[in-house]
N, C-alpha and C positions, 0 to 999 in steps of 0.2 A: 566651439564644439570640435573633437578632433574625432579624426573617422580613419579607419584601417581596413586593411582588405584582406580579409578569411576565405579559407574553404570550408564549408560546411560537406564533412565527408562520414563515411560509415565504412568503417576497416581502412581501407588505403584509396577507396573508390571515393571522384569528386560527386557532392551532391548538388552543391551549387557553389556560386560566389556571392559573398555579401560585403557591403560595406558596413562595420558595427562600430558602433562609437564608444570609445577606448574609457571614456570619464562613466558613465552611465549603463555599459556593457548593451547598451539595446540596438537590435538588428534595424540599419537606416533604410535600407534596401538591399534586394537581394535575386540575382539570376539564376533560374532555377536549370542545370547543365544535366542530368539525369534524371527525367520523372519515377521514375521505377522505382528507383533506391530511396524515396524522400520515405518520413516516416508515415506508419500506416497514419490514416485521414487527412492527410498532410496534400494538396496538389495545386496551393498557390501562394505567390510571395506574401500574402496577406496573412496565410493561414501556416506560413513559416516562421513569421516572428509571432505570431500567437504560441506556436508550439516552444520555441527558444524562450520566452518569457515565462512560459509554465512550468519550462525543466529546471527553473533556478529554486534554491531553499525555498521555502516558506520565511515571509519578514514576520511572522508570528513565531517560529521555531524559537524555542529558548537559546537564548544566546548569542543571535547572530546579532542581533541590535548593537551586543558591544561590540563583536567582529568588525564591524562595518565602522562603526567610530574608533576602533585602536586602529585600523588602518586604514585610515580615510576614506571609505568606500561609497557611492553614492548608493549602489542598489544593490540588489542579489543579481540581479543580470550582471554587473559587474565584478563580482564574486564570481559567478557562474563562468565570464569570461574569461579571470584570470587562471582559471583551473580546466582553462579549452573547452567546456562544457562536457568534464569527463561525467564518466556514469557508470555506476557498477549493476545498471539493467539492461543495457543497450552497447554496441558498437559506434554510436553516433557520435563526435566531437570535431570540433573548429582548429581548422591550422591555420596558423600565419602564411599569406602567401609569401615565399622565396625563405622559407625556412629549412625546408628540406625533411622537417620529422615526420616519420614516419607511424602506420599504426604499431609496430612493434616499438617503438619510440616510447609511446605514452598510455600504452593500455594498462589500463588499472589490474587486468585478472593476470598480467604477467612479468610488471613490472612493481617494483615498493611505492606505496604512497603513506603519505601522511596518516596517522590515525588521528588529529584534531585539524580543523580546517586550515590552521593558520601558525606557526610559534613566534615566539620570542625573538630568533635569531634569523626568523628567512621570511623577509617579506616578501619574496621574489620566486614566482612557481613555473615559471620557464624554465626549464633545466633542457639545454641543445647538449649536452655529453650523452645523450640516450638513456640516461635514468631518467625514472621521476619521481619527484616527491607529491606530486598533483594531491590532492585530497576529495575525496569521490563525496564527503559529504556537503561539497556544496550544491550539488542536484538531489540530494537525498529528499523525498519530500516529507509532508507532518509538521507538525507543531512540539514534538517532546522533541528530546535532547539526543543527539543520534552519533553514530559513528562506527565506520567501518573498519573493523582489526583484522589482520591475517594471522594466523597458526598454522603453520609448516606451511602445505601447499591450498587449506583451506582459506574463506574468507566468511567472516563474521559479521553481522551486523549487531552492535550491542546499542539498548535504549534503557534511556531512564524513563520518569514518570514525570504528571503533569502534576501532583500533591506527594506529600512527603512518607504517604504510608505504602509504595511500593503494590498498590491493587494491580496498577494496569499491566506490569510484569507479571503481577501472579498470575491474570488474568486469560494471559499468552500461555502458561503452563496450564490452566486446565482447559483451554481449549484444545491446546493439543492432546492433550489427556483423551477430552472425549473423542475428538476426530480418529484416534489409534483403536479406542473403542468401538467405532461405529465400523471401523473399516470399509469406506465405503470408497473416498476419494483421497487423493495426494493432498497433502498439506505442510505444511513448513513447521520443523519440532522447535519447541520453542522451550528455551532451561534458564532457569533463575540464575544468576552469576552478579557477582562485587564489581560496583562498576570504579572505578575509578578516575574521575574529573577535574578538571583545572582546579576547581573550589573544593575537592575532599572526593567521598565516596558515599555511595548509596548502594541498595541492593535494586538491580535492573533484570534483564533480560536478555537473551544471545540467540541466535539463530543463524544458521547456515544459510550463506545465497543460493539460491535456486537456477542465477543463470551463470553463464562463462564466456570463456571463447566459443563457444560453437553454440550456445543459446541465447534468447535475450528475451527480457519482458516487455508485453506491449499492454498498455494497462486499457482501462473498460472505457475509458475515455474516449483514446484515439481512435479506437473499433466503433466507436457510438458516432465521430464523425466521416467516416466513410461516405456516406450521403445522408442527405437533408432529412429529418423525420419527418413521413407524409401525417398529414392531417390525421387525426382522429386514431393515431394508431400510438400506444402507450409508449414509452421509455424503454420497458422494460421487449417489449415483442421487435422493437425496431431494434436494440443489439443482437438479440436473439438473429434477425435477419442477417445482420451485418456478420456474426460468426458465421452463418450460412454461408455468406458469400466471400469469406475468406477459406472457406471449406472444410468448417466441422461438422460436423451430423447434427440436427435440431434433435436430434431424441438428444444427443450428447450434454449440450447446452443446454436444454432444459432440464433435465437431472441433475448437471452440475448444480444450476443457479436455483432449482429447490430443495435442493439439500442442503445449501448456501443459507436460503432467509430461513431455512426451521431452524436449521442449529443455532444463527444468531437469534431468531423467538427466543428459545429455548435461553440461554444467557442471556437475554436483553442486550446486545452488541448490539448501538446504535450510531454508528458509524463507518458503513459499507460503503463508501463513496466511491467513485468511479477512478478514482488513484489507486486504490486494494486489493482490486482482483484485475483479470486479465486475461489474457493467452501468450501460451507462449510460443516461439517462432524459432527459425534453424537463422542461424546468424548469415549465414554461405549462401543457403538458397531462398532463403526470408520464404519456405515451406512452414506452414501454423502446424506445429507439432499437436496440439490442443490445449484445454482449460489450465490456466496458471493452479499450481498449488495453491490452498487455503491460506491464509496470512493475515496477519494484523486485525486482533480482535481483543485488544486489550480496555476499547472503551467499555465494555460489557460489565453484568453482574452490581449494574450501581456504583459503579469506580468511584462515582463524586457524592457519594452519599444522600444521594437526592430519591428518598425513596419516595415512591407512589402514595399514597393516604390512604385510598381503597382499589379495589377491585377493579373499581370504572378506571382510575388514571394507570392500573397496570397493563390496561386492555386500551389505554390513548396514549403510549409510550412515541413522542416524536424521532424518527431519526433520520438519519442524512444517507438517502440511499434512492430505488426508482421510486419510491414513493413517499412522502414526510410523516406515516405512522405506520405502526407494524402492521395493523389489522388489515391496510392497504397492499400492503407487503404479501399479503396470506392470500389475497385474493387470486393473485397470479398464479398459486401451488393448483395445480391437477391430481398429486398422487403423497398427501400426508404421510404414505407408507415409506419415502425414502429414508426416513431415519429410527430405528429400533429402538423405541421409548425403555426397553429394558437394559438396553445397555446404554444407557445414559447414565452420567456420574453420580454415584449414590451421596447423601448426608456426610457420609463417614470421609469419601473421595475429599470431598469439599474440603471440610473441615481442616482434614491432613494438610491439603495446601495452604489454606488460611493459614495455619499455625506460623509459616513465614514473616506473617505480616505484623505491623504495632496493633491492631484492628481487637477493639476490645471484642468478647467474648458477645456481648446482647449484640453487634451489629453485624457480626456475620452468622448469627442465629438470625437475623432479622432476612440478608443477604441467601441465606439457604430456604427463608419460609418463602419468595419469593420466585425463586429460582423451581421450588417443586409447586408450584401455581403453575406456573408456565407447561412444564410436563404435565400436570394434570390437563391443561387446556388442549394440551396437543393430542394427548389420549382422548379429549373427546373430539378433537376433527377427525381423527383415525377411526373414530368409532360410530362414524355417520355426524356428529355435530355438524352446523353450518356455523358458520363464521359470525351470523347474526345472535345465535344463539349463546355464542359466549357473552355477548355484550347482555341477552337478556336473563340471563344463568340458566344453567343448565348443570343438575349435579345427578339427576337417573337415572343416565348411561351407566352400564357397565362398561371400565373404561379398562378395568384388568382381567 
């Protein structure tokens, strides 16, 4: 086992020293030199290589599998290694001790990096002339197909899809679609564009990053590990606390994050995991600016064709968020009124963007009869319904 000696820094500031082992990319131990600076939930060597292990790809991500065998790699930690543990959401990355680079060295928002993790002709991503070629998509997390491009002085994140019909990219355009409609909170715009990949091209998705040099994302995660969740107190009210005490308003927080699970109802987005939203923070003085932009909702709308049978399994939808079904999800909401069921995306809305897709004509009729279920359902918690009552029907509301 070979072991090397890193700084684990954030800007040019040391955060600690660690010995990480060169073959495996994983943190052997590590002296923690500045508590201040480690990242939020972060304040011990145990719970520092938890955090370094989580920033690496995903080994499910499309693609990395062959990464890792074209050039012999044992893990994504070591992937994660060799590219310093850049990151295009944070200021955090590993030096070599007695290397001398700097953060203006290797920062991804100001220096060129690679837009595919790896090529042909450069196995080798230490660059000491002060450029870099680093490639920021080996901390990117997800399981679809990713990669970061820059245009002029912008930076892009473009994704493909997990099937071959291009839904979960549409999918990111009518979210954004609705969120511009609702006007309610910031969200991340999100536009159909030709992707172009090692094996050919498909039609994906592009959006602009939301942090830089002077911001960074701290995802729902690392806020949720702040301190231990007390007994008996949900998931969901213990972040909510932990926003409090990094100092945003709890009215704030709770508005965001119900406006958050109606609009995912509403699409069926059943994939809100604690990697996808956030807060976001001042990079200089790590001050919590407040709630991250909207982002990543393209598993929504039936992406995998997996529709419900009836009514019952559209009302038992599982997904991966503070709760494992939506209905549980709804239980949290105090005030249905945060989202204006009128200006919600109409048939015709839909439709238009389907037309992008190979998606025959009966299945996004199927896709839209389902999707106006949902709005009806929400028209009636707006309109006095309880949450039980949808499970038992309820249609003699006046819901318009």
């Amino acid at each position: 086992m070979q072991n090397n000696k890193y700084y684990f820094k954030h800007n040019n500031d040391i955060v600690a020293i660690a010995q990480i082992d060169l073959t495996t990319g994983a943190v052997r131990n590590a002296h923690i030199v500045n508590p201040e600076l480690l990242p939020v939930g972060v304040c011990t060597e145990d719970s520092l290589k938890n955090w370094w292990q989580s920033r690496a790809v995903s080994r499910k991500q499309d693609g990395i599998g062959n990464v890792l065998q074209q050039f012999t790699l044992d893990s994504t930690q070591s992937l994660l290694l060799n590219n310093l543990g850049l990151s295009l959401t944070d200021h955090y990355w590993v030096c070599p001790v007695n290397t001398g680079l700097t953060w203006s060295d290797v920062s991804l928002y100001s220096n060129k990096f690679s837009e595919i993790i790896y090529s042909e002709d450069r196995k080798s991503v230490i660059d000491l002339s002060g450029k870099t070629l680093f490639s920021p998509a080996s901390s990117v997390q997800g399981e679809l197909r990713k990669k970061w491009v820059r245009s002029g002085n912008k930076i892009y994140l473009a994704k493909g899809n997990y099937n071959d019909n291009c839904q979960q990219s549409v999918n990111e355009v009518l979210a954004t679609q609705m969120h511009k409609k609702q006007n309610e909170f910031p969200y991340v715009e999100y536009k159909l564009a030709t992707m172009e990949w090692e094996g050919g091209t498909e039609l994906g998705c592009i959006s602009e990053n939301f942090t830089s040099e002077e911001y960074e994302f701290v995802p729902a995660c690392d806020v949720f590990r702040i301190e231990r969740q007390k007994s008996g107190v949900s998931s969901y009210e213990h972040f909510i606390s932990m926003c409090v005490k990094l100092g945003i308003d709890e009215s704030v927080v709770r508005s965001f994050l119900e406006y958050q699970i109606i609009t995912d109802f509403v699409i069926t987005n059943t994939d809100r995991h604690l990697n996808n939203f956030g807060v976001v923070r001042n990079a200089n003085t790590f001050e919590i600016v407040g709630m991250a932009p909207i982002f990543d909702s393209g598993n929504s709308m039936f992406w995998d064709l997996n529709f419900p049978r009836n009514d019952n399994k559209l009302l038992n939808v599982s997904v991966n968020s503070f709760a494992s079904k939506e209905l549980t999800l709804l239980k949290y909401i105090r005030d249905f009124g945060k989202v204006n069921v009128k200006s919600l995306l109409s048939e015709d809305e839909i439709f238009s963007v389907y037309t992008k897709t190979e998606l025959e004509h009966d299945i996004v009729s199927r896709i839209v009869e389902l999707y106006e279920k949902k709005i009806h359902y929400l028209a009636l918690l707006q309109n006095g319904a309880r949450i039980s009552d949808l499970v038992t029907g309820v249609s003699s509301l006046n819901v318009f």
